[in-house]
N, C-alpha and C positions, 0 to 999 in steps of 0.2 A: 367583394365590395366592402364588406366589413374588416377584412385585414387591410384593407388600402387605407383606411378609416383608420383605426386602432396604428396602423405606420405613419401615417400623419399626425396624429394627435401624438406620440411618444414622438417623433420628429421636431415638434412643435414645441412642445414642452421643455427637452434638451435643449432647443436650441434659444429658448427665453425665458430658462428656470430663473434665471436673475432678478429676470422683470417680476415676477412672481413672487419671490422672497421680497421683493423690497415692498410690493405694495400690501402684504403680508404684512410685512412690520409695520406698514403705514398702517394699516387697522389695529393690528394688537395697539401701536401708539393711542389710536384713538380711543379703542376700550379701556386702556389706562386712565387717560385724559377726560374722559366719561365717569366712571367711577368716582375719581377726585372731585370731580366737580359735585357729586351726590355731597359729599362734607361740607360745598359751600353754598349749601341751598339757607334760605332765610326758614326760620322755624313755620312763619305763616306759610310760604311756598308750601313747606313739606307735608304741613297737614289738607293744604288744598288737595294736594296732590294723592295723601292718603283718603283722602275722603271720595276722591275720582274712582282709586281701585276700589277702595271696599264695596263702592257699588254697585261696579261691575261682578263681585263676589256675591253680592246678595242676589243679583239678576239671575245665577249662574244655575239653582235649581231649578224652578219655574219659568225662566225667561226664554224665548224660543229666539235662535239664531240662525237669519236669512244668510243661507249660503252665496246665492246667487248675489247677492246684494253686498254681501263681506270681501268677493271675489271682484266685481265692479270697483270697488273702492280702492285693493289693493291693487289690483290691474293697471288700474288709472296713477295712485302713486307710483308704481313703481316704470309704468309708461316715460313718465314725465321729465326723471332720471334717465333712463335711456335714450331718449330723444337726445337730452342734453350732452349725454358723451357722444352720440353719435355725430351731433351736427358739430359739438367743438373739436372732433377728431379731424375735424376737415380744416380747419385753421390751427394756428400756433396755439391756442388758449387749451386745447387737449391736453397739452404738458403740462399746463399749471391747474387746469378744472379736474383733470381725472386723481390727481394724488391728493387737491383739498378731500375731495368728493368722498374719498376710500378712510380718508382719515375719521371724515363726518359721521358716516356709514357706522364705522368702528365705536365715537363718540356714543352715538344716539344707545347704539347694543351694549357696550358697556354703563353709562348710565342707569338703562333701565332694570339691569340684571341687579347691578348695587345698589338699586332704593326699593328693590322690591325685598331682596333679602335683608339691607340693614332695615327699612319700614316692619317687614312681616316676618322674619325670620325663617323657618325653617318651610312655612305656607308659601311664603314669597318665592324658596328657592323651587318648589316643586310648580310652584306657577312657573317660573320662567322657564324653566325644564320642557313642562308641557305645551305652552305659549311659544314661546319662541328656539326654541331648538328644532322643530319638525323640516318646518318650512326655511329655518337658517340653515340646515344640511344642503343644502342646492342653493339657496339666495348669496351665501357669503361667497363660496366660489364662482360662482355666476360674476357677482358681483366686480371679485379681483381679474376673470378675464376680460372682462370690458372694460374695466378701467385701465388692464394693462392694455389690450388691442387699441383704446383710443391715445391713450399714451404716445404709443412705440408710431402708429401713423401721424399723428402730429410732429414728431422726434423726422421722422422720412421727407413729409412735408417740409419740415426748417430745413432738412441737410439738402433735398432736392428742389431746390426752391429756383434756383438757376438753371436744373435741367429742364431742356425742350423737348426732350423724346416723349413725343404722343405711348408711344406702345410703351414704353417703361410704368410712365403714370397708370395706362387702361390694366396693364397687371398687379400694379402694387391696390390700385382703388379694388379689384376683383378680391385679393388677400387680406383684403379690410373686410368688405361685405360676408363673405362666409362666414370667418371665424363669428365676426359679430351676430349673425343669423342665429347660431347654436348659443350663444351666451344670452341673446334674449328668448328660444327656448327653453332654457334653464331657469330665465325668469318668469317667464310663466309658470311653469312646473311649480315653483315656490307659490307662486298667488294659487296654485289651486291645492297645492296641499297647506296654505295657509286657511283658505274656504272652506273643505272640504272634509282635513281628515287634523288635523290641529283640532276644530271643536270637539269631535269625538273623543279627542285625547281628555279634553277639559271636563267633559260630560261623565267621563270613565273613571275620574281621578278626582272629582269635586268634594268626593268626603274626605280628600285631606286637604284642602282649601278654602273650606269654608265653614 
């Protein structure tokens, strides 16, 4: 079962490494485009903003952190997303919502990684180290196969848009649903090692953060 598994996914992979590289670049674009924008924040923004983290730093020895409640939240974010490529994979708008989506994605993660470290410096960088790397090892790739799966079925959708054949569509809709099933497993995974095992990291490593 699992070789059939492991021959499908490197089947799958070969055969839409493309689509992959491109929405790849679509993110590193957006972590670029994120970063720079850190340069043009207003000085008021920036210290709102510094005065947001710092207090989450101060919460960070004494403050106790509701897992189940961290994991509801991200769950729910990250639902909402999914929902959205899933249901725009089914119309033509998958083409154009899943490469904004991946670029936005990339935006927000770049951003955050250059204002923590141009704001805190070296604090900044081991925060986002510990913050946001755990649960981005699983979210960012997740993230690039769903945006490519809703993609490439909307791209099917436009090109078979005049075919009638019932059994063509009920196959191509079954090649949708799977792959998409494992890439919001994946999304899970991240909300609960963002819940779960991320604080830990934060709690392990706060006496160089604060």
């Amino acid at each position: 079962m699992f070789g059939r598994l492991n021959y499908a996914a490197a089947k799958h992979i070969r055969e839409n490494g493309i689509w992959y590289l491109c929405f790849f670049i679509l993110f590193s674009l957006g972590i670029s485009f994120g970063a720079f924008w850190v340069s043009k924040l207003s000085i008021d923004s920036k210290d709102l903003l510094i005065r947001y983290v710092e207090g989450f730093f101060n919460l960070i020895p004494g403050g106790t952190i509701y897992n189940g409640g961290t994991f509801r939240i991200s769950f729910i974010n990250n639902m909402i997303w999914i929902v959205m490529l899933f249901i725009s994979g089914f119309t033509y708008l998958g083409a154009v919502v899943s490469p904004l989506y991946m670029t936005f994605k990339g935006f927000c993660f770049g951003f955050s990684v250059a204002f923590l470290v141009e704001s805190f410096g070296r604090k900044g960088l081991i925060f986002s180290l510990i913050s946001l790397l755990p649960h981005s090892i699983v979210l960012i790739p997740g993230t690039i196969f769903l945006c490519t799966i809703s993609f490439q079925y909307s791209l099917f959708l436009l090109k078979s848009r005049n075919d009638k054949r019932y059994e063509t569509k009920r196959q191509s809709f079954a090649s949708y649903i799977v792959p998409f099933a494992f890439g919001l497993a994946a999304v899970i995974l991240s909300s609960i090692i963002e819940s779960y095992i991320t604080p830990v990291f934060i709690r392990s490593l706060s006496v160089f953060i604060i």
